[in-house]
DOTI-536320 format. One record per residue (C-alpha): residue in three letters; x, y, z; chain; residue number from 1. Coordinates in pm, 1 decimal. Layout:
% residues N
    aa         c1         c2         c3   ch     i
   ALA          X          Y          Z    A   NUM
...
***
This chain:
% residues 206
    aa         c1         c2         c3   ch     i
   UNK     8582.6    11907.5     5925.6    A     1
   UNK     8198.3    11981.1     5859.9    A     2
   UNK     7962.5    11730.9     6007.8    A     3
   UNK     7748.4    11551.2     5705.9    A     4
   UNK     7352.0    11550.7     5718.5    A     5
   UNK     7325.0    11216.2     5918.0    A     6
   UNK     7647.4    11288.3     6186.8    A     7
   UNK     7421.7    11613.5     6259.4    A     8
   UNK     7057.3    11434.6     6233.7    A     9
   UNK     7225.9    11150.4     6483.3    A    10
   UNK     7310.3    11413.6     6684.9    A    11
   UNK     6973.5    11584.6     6705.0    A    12
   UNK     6806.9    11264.9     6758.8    A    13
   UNK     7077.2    11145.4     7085.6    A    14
   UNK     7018.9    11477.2     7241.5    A    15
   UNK     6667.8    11462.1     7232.5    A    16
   UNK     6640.2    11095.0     7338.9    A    17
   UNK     6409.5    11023.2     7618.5    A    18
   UNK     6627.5    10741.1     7789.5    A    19
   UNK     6930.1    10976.8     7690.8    A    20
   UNK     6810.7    11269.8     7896.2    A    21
   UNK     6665.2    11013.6     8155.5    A    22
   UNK     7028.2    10880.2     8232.3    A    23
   UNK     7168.3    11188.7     8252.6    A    24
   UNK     6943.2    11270.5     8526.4    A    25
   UNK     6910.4    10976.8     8712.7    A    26
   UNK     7284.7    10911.9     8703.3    A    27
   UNK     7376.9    10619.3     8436.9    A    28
   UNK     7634.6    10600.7     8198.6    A    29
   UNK     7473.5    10541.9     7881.3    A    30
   UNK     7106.5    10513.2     7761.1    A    31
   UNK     7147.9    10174.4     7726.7    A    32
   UNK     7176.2    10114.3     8129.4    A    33
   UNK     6763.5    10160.9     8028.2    A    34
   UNK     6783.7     9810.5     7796.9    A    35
   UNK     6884.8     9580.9     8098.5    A    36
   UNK     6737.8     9732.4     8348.9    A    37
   UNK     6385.1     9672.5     8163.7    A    38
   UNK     6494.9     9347.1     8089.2    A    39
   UNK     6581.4     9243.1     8454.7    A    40
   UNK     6290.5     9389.2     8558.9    A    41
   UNK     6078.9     9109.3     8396.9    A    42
   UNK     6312.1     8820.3     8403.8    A    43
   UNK     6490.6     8869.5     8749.6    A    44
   UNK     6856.3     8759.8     8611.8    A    45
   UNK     7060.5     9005.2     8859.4    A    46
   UNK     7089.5     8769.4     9173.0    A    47
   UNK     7282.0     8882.0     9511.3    A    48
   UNK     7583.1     8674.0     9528.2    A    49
   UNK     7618.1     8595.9     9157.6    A    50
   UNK     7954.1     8635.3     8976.6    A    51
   UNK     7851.3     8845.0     8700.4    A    52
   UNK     8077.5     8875.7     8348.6    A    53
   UNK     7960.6     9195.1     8153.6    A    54
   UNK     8134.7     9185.1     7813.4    A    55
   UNK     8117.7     9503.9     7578.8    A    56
   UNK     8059.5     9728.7     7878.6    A    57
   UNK     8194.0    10028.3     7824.2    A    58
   UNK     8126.0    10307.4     7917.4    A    59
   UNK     8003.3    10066.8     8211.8    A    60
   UNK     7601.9    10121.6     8192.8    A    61
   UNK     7500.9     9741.8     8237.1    A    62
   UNK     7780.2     9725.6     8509.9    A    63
   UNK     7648.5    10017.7     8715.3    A    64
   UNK     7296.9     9868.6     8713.3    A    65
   UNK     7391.8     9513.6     8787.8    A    66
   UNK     7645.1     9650.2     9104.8    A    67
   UNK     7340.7     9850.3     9227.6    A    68
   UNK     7116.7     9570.2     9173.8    A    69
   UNK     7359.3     9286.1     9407.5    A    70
   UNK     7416.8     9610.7     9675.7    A    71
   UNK     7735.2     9481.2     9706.5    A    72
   UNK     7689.7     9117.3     9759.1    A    73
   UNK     7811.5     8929.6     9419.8    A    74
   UNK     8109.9     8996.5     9196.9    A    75
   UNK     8130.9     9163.2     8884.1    A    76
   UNK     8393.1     9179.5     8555.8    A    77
   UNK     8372.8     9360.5     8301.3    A    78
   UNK     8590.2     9373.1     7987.2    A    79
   UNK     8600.9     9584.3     7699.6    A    80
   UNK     8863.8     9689.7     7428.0    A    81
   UNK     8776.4    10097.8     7518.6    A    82
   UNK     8818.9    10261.0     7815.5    A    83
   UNK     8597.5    10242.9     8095.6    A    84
   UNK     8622.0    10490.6     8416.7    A    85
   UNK     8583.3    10286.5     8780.4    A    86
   UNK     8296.6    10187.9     8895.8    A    87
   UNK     8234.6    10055.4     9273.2    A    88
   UNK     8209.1     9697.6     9299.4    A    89
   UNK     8320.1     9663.0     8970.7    A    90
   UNK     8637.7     9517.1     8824.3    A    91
   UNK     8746.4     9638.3     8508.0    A    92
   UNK     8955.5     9460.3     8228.7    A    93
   UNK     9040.3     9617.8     7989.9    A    94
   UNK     9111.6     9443.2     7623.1    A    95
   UNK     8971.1     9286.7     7302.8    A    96
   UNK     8775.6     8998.5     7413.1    A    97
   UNK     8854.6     8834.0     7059.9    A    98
   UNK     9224.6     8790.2     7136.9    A    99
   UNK     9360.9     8465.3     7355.8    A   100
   UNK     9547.0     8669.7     7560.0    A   101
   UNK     9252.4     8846.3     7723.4    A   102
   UNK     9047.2     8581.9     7737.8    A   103
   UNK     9305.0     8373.4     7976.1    A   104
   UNK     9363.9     8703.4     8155.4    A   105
   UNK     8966.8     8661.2     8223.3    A   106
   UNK     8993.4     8346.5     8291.3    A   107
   UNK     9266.9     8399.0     8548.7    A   108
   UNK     9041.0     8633.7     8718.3    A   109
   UNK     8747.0     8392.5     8776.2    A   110
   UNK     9002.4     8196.2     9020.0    A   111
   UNK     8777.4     7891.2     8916.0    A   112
   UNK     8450.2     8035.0     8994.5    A   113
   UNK     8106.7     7970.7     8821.6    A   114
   UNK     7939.0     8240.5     8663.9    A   115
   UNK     7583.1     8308.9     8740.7    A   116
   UNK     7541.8     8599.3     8446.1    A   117
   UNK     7707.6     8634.2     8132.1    A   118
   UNK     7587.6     8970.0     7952.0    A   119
   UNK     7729.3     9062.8     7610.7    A   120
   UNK     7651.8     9387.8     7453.4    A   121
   UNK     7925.5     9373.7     7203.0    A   122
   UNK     7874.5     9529.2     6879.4    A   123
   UNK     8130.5     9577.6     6610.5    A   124
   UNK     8263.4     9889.7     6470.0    A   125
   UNK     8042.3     9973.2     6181.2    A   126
   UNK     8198.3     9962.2     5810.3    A   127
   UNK     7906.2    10015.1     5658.5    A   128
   UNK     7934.9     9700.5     5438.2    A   129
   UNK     7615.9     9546.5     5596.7    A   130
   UNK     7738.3     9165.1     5521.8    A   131
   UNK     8048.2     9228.8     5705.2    A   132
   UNK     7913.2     9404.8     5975.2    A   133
   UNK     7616.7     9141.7     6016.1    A   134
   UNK     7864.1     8863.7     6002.3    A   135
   UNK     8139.5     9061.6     6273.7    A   136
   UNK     7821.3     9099.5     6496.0    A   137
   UNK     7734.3     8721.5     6489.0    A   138
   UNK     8089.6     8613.3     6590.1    A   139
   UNK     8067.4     8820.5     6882.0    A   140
   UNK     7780.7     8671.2     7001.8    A   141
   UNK     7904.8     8349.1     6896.2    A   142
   UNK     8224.2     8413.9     7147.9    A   143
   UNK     8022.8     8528.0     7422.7    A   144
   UNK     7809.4     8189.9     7406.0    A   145
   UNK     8147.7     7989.3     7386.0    A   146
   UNK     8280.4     8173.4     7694.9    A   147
   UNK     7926.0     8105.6     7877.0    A   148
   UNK     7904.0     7754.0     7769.1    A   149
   UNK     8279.3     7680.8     7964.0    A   150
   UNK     8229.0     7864.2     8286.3    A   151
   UNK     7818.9     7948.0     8357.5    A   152
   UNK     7661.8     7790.1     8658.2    A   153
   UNK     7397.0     7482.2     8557.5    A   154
   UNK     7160.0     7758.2     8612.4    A   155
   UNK     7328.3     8070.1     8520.0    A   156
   UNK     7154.7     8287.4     8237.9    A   157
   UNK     7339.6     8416.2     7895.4    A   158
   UNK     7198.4     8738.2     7761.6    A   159
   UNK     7359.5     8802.0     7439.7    A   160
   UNK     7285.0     9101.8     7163.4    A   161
   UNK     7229.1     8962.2     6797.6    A   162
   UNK     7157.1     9122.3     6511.1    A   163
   UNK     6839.8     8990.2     6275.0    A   164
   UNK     6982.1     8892.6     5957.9    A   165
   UNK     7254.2     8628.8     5786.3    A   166
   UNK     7354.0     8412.1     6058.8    A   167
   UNK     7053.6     8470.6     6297.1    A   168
   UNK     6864.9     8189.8     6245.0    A   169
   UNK     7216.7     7911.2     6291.8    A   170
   UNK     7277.9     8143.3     6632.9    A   171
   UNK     6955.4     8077.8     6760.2    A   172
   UNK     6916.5     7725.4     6690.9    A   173
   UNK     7261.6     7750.6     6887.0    A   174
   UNK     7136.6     7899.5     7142.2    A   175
   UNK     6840.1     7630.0     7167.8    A   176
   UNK     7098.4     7333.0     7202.7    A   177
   UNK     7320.4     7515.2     7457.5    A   178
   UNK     6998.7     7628.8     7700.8    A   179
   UNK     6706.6     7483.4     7834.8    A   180
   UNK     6500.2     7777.0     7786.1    A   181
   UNK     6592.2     8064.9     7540.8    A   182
   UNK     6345.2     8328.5     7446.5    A   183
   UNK     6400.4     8687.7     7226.4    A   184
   UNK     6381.1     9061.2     7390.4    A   185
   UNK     6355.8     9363.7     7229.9    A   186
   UNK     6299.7     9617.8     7533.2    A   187
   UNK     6177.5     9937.3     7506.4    A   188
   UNK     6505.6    10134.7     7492.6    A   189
   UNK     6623.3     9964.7     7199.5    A   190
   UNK     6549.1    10185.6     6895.8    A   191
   UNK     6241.7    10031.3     6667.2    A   192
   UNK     6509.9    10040.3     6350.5    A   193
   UNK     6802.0     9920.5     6519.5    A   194
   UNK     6835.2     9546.7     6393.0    A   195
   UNK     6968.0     9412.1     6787.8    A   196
   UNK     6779.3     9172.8     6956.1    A   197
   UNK     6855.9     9041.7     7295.3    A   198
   UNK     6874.7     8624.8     7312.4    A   199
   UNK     6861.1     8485.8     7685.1    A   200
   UNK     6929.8     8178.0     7769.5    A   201
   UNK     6862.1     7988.8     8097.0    A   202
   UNK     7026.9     7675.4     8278.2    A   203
   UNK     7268.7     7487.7     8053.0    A   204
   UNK     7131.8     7183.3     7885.8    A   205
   UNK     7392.9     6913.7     8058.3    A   206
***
């Protein structure tokens, strides 16, 4: 089947990507590896020892950097519904974090541990109905602040993608009631017209 004018224009544009060509070379799995990594590198969330969760992580580019980051002293999980290769130090389950079932399976393997770091890059699969996919994108981050609000440390950090739009503004003020301090990042490897914002929360309001 032919490619249309913006399959091949995306295609152009990922090739020639900066952080795209800088991953390949320095070894990550995805350009995004570039978002957390910049944001770490300001607010210091990656902490030896910490049980991290990493939800939406395939193809595992928040994993690698948070594993290289601990040097092998801290746990991490990470779940998504597609496939993700191994990774040292990391511990892969694989499902839709939207179903029960997966979610206890989680749970299970926390063996009653706090987590230190919750990270949720979940997206949805675009429809290109932007009310649906807005609204799709806010219940993920909506789950991800559930699951963080039941098992993070008193001073354990959320950092959760949103998307600017319908439903922002009741996430945030969310976000505000669940954390003592929650402030908005929009690193440098996100793309200017991409809608995604990162929220991160600190210590739990008790």
């Amino acid at each position: 089947m032919k490619r249309s004018r913006s399959s091949n224009a995306w295609l152009r544009e990922h090739v020639s990507d900066s952080y795209v060509q800088r991953a390949r070379a320095e070894g990550y799995r995805s350009r995004a590896a570039y978002k957390l990594l910049q944001i770490d590198d300001r607010e210091h969330l990656i902490r030896p020892g910490d049980l991290v969760v990493d939800l939406g992580a395939s193809p595992g580019g928040w994993s690698q950097v948070v594993a290289k980051r601990q040097q092998g002293r801290g746990r991490v999980i990470a779940v998504d519904i597609l496939v993700m290769e191994p990774l040292p130090g990391v511990l892969f389950l694989p499902g839709d974090f939207r179903q029960q079932a997966v979610l206890d399976r989680l749970q299970g393997l926390l063996q009653q541990q706090k987590v230190g770091l919750v990270l949720s890059d979940m997206s949805p699969n675009i429809s290109g109905i932007s009310l649906c996919d807005q609204a799709q994108g806010m219940h993920l981050a909506e789950l991800a602040l559930d699951f963080a609000r039941q098992w993070l440390q008193p001073d354990g950090c959320l950092l959760v993608k949103a998307f600017q739009g319908f439903g922002f503004a009741d996430f945030l003020a969310q976000m505000r009631q669940t954390f003592r301090q929650v402030v908005l990042r929009k690193p440098d490897a996100s793309r200017d017209r991409s809608p995604e914002v990162y929220l991160l929360g600190r210590s739990l309001r008790t």
